[in-house]
Structure formats: C-alpha cells, structure tokens
N, C-alpha and C positions, 0 to 999 in steps of 0.2 A: 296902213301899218308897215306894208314890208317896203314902200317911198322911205319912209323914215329910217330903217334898218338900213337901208341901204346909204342912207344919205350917212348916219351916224360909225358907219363901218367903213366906210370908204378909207383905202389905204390898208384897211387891219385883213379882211374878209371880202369874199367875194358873194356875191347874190345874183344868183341867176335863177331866170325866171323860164321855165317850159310850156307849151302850148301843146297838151296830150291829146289835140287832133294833129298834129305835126309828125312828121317822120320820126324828127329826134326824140322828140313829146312822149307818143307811142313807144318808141324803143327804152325810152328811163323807164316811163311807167311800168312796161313788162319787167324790165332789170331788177327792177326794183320795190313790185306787186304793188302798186300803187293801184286802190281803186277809187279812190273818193276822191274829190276836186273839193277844197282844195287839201292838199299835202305838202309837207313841209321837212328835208331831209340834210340836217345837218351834216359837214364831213368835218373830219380832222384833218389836221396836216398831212397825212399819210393816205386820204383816200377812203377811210374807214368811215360806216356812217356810226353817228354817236347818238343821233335822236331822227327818228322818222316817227312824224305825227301826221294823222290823219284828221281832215274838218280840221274845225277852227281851233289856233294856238294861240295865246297870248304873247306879247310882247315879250316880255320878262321870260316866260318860259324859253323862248327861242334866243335869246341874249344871254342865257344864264348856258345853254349850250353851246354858243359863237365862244363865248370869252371864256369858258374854260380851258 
C-alpha cells in the first residue's frame, strides 16, 4: 500500500519510510511516542502533524489526510 502512495504522490508529497531499530528510527519514534509498528504520521506544510495512526491505516484514510 504505501509503494502505491508513494508512486501516486510522487511530485505532490513526500513518504518516508523509518527503520525504529535505526538511530534516526529510535529518535522519531521517541519524538513522536510512537509504540506500535506499524505507524503512520502525516505532516502538513508547516511541519505540524495532522494524523498519527497507530497499526494498520487504510489507503483512503491516509490520502484523505495527504490531500487535504
């Protein structure tokens, strides 16, 4: 699903993907209380997050948060 989002966003939004055995991974996850794999943390233009979901999201859920 998130191949797809990414492939379909490409140019609008950016998707990046963290590895929370990673330095950087570890450091979001605390910034940001993340406990459950997977997580999913929409930003705004500004940096703000506007949907952090924990487990599994749906497609549409996580596109209805990109494009707003």
């Amino acid at each position: 699903m998130v191949d797809g989002l990414e492939r379909e966003l490409a140019g609008r939004a950016a998707v990046v993907r963290l590895d929370v055995m990673s330095g950087v991974g570890r450091m979001a996850a605390y910034t940001y209380g993340i406990r459950v794999v997977p997580s999913f943390l929409v930003f705004d233009g500004a940096g703000r997050v506007v949907l952090a979901k924990s487990g599994r999201a749906s497609r549409g859920e996580l596109l209805r948060a990109i494009v707003e």
